[in-house]
C-alpha positions as CSV (number, residue, x, y, z in Angstrom):
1,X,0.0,0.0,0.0
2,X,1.3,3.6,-0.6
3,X,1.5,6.1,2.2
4,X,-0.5,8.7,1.5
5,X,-0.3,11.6,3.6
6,X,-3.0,14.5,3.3
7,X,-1.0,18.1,2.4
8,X,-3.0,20.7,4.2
9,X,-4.3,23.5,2.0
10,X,-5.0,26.8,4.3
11,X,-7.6,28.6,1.3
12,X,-9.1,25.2,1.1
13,X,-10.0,24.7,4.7
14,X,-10.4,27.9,5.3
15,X,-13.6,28.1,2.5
16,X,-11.2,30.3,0.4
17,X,-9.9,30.5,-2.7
18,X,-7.2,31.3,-4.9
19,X,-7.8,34.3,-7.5
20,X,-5.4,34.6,-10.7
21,X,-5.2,37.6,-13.0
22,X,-2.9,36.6,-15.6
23,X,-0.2,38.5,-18.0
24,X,-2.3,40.1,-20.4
25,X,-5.8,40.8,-18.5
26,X,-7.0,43.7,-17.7
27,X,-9.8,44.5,-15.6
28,X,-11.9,47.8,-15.3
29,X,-14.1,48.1,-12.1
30,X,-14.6,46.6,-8.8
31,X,-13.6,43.5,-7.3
32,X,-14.6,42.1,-3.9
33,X,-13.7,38.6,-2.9
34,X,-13.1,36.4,0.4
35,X,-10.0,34.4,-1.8
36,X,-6.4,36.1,-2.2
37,X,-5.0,37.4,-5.6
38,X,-1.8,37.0,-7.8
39,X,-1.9,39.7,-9.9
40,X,0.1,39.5,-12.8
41,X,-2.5,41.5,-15.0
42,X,-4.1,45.3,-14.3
43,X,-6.9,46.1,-12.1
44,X,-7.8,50.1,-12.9
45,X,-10.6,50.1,-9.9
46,X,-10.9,48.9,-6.6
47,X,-9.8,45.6,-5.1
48,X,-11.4,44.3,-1.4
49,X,-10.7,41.1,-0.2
50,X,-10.0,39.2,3.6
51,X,-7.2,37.3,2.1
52,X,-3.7,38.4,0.8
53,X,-2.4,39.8,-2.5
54,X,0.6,39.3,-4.3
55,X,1.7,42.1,-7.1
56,X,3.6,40.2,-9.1
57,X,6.6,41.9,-11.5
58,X,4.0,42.6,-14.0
59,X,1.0,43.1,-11.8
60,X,0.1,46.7,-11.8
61,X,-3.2,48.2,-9.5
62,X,-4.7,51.6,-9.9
63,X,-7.1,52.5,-7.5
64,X,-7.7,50.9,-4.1
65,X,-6.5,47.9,-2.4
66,X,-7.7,46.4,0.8
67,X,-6.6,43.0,2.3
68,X,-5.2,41.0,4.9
69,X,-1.5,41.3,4.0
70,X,0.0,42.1,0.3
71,X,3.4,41.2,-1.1
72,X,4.2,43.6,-3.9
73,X,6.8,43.1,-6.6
74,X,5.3,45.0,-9.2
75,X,3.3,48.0,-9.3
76,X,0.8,50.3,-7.0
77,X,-0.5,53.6,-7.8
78,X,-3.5,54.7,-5.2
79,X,-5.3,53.9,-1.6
80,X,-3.8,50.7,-0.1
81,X,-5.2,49.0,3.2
82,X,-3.6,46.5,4.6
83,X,-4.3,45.2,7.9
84,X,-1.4,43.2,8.5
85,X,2.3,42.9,7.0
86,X,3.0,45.2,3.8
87,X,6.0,43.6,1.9
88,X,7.7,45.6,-0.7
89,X,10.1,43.7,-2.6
90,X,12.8,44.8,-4.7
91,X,10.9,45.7,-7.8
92,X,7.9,47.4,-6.2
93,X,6.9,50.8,-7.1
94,X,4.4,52.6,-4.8
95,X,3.1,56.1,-4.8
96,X,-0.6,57.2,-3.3
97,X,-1.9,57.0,0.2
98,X,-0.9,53.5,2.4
99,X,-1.9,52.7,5.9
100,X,-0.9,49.1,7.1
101,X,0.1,47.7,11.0
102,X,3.7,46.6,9.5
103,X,5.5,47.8,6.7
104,X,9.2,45.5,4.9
105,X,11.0,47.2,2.6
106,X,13.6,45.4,0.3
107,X,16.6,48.3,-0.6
108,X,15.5,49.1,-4.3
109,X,12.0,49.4,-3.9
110,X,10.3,52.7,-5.2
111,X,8.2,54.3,-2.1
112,X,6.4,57.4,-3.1
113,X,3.4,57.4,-0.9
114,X,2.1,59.1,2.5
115,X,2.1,56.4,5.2
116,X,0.3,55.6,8.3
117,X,1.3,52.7,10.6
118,X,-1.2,51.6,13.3
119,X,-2.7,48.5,14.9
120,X,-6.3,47.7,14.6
121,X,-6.9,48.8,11.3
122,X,-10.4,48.6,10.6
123,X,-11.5,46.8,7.0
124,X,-14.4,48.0,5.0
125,X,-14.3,44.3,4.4
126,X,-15.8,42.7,7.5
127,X,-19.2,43.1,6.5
128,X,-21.3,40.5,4.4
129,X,-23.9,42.8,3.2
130,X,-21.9,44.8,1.9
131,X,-22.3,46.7,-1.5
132,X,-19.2,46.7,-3.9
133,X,-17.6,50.3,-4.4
């Protein structure tokens, strides 16, 4: 018999999902999920969600982000919310408005943005009736 052993998936048993926006898509408008994101395409709008969000090298978001915790690589240009860890990496490029509890950034990362650092940052998010932006 073959040992199988059960790999724990944390979106799965959590109820959440995975969201991809691949190299080449672009979306206009308003997004709201429960899942996290890898963004490797454009969002020009407004992004909610209670998970976390990677900006990948090619990602790029105008508008506004809120989420759990993002990891950017790519590029930001807006409001970002972020209730947890913000990590810019290397490649990231940020300008706009960012509040966040904790804030890593990687020498070589682009950081144009006013910044507010507190705990117990409230999300828009927490509320199931509510209406997209």
């Amino acid at each position: 018999m073959l040992n199988y052993k059960k790999q724990s998936n944390t979106y799965m048993e959590s109820g959440k999902s995975q969201n991809r926006i691949s190299y080449g898509t672009t979306i206009h408008g308003d997004v709201v999920s429960e899942g996290g994101f890898r963004i490797d395409g454009t969002i020009n709008g407004t992004l909610k969600t209670t998970a976390k969000v990677v900006i990948g090298k090619d990602g790029k978001v105008e508008g506004a982000l809120n989420c759990n915790n993002a990891d950017i690589e790519g590029v930001f240009s807006g409001k970002l919310i972020v209730q947890g860890l913000l990590s810019l990496k290397a490649t990231a490029q940020i300008t706009g408005e960012v509040t966040t509890q904790k804030l890593a950034v990687e020498p070589g990362a682009s950081f144009n943005a006013s910044c507010k650092m507190e705990s117990g940052i409230k999300s828009t998010n927490n509320s199931k009736k509510e209406q997209p932006v």
